[in-house]
TIVO-2410 file (N, C-alpha, C; in nm, 3 decimals):
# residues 58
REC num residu      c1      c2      c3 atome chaine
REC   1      X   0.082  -0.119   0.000     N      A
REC   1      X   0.000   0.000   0.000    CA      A
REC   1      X   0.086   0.125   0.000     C      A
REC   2      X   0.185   0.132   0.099     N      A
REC   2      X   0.270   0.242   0.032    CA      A
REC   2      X   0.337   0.325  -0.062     C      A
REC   3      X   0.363   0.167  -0.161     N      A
REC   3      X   0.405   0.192  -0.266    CA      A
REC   3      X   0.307   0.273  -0.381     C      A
REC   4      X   0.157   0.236  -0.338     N      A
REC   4      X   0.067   0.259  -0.413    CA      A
REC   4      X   0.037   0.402  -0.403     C      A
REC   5      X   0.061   0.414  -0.252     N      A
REC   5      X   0.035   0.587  -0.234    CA      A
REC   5      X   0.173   0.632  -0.295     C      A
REC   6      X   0.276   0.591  -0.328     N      A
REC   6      X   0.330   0.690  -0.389    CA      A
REC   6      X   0.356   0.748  -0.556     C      A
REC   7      X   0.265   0.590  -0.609     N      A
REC   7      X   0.272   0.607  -0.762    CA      A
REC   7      X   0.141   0.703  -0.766     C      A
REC   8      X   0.052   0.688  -0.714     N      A
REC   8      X  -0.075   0.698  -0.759    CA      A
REC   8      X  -0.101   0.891  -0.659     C      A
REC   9      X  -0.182   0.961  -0.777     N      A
REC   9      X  -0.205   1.091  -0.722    CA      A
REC   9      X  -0.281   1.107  -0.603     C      A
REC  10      X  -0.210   1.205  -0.525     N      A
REC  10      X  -0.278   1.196  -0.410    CA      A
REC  10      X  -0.311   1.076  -0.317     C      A
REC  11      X  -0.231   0.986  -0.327     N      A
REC  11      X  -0.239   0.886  -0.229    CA      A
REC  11      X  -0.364   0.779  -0.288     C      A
REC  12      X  -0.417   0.798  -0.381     N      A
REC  12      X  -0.550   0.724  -0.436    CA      A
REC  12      X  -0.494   0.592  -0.415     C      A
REC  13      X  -0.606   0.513  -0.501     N      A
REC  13      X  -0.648   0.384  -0.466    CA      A
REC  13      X  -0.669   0.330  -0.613     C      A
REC  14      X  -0.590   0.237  -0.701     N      A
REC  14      X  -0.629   0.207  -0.829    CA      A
REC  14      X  -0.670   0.077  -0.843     C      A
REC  15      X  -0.761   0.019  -0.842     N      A
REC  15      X  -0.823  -0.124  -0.840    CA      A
REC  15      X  -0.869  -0.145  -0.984     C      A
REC  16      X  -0.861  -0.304  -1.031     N      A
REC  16      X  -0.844  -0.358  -1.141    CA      A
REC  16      X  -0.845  -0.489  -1.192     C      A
REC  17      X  -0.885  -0.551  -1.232     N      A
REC  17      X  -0.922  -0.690  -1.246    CA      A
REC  17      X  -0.859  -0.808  -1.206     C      A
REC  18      X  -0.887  -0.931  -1.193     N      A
REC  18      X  -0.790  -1.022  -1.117    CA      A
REC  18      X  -0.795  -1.105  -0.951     C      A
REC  19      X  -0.897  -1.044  -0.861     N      A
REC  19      X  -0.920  -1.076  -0.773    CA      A
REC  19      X  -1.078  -1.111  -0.772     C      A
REC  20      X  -1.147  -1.203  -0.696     N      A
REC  20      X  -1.321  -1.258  -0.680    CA      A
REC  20      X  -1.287  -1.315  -0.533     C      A
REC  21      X  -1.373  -1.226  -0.465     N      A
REC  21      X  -1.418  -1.262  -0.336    CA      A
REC  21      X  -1.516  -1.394  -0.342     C      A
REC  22      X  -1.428  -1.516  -0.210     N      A
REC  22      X  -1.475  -1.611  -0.206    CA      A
REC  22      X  -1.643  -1.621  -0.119     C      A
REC  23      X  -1.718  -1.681  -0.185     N      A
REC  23      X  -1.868  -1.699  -0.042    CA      A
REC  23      X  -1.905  -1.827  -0.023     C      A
REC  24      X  -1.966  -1.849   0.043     N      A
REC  24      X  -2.016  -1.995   0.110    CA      A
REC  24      X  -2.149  -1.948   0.186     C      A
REC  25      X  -2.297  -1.952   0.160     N      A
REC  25      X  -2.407  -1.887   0.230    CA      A
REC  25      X  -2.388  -1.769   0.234     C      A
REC  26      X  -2.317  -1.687   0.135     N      A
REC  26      X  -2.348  -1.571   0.138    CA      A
REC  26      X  -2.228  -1.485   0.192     C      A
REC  27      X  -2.178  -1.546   0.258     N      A
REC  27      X  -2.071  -1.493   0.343    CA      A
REC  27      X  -1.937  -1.508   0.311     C      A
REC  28      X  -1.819  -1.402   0.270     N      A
REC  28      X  -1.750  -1.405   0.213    CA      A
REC  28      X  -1.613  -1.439   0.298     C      A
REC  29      X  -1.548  -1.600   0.273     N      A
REC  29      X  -1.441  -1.680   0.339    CA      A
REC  29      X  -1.278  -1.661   0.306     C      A
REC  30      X  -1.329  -1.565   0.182     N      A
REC  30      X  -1.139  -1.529   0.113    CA      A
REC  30      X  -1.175  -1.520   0.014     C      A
REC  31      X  -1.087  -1.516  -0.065     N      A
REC  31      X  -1.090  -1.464  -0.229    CA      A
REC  31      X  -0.948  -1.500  -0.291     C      A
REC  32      X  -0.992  -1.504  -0.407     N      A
REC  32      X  -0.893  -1.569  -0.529    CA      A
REC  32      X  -0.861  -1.439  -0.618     C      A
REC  33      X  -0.682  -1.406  -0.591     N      A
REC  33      X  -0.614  -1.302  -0.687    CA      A
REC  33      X  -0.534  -1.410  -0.786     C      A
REC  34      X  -0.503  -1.334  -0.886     N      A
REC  34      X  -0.398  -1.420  -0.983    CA      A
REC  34      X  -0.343  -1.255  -1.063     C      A
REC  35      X  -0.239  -1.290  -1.098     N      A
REC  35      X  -0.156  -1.184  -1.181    CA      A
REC  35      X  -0.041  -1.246  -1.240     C      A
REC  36      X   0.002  -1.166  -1.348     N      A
REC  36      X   0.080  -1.185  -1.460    CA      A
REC  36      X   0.012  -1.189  -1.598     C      A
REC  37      X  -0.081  -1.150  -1.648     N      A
REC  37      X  -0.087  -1.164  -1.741    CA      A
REC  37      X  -0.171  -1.025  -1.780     C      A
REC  38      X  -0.195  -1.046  -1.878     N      A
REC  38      X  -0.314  -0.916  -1.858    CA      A
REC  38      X  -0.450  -0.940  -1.799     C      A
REC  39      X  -0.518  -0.779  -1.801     N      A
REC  39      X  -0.630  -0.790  -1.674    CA      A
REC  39      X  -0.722  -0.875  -1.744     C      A
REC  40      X  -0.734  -0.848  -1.851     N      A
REC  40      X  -0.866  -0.978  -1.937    CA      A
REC  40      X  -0.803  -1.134  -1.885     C      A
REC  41      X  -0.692  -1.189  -1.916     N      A
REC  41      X  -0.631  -1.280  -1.854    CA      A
REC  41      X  -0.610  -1.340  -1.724     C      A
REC  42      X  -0.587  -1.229  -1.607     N      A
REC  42      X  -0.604  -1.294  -1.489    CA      A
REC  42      X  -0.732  -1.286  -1.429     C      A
REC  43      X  -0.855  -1.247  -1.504     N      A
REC  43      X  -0.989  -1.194  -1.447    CA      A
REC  43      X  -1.055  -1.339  -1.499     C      A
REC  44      X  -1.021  -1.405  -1.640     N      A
REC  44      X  -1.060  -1.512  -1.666    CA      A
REC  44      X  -1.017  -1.616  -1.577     C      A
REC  45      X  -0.922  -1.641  -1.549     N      A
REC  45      X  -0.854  -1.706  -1.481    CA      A
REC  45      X  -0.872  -1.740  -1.319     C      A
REC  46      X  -0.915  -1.614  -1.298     N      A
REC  46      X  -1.028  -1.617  -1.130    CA      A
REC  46      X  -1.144  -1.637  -1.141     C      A
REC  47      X  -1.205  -1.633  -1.275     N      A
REC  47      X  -1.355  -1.648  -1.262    CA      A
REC  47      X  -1.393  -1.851  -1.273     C      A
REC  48      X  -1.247  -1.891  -1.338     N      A
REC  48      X  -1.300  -2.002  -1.338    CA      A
REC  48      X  -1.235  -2.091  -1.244     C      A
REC  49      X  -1.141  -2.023  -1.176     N      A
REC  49      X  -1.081  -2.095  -0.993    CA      A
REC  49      X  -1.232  -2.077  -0.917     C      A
REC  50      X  -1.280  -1.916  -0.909     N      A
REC  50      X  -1.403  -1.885  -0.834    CA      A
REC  50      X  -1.543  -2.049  -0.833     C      A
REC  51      X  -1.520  -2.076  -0.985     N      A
REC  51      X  -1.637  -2.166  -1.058    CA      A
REC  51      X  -1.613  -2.295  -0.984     C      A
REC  52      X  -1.487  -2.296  -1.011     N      A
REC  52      X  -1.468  -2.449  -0.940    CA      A
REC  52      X  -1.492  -2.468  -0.801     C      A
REC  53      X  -1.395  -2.361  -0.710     N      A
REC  53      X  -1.459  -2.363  -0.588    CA      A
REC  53      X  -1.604  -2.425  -0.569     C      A
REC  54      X  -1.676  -2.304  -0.654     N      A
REC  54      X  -1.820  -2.300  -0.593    CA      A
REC  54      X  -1.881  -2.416  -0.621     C      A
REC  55      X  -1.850  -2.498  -0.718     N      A
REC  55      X  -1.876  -2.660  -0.750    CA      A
REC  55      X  -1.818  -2.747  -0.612     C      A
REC  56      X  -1.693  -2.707  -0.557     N      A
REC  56      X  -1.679  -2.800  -0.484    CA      A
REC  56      X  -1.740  -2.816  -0.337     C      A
REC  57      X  -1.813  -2.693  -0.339     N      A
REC  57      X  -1.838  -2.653  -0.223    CA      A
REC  57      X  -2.044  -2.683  -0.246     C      A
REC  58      X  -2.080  -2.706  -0.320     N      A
REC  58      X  -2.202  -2.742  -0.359    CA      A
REC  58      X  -2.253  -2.894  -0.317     C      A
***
């Protein structure tokens, strides 16, 4: 986070694809980030870790 306040103006906050908060009843237990690739790339890539989870947990 520091680092972030110092790229980013004014201390902001730049959020961006790649992370899906995990749930189970609704209630959110952790979440799945992935990076390296591009944001279309690691956003696919969590949506279908997210998928599986939620299959295994069904």
């Amino acid at each position: 986070m520091i680092q972030t306040k110092r790229l980013l103006p004014k201390g902001g906050i730049y959020s961006f694809g790649g992370g899906i908060p995990l749930k189970v009843d609704g209630n959110i237990i952790g979440a799945i980030g992935v990076s390296g690739g591009t944001v279309k790339q690691d956003q696919a890539i969590c949506e279908i870790a997210v998928d599986m989870f939620t299959r295994e947990c069904d």
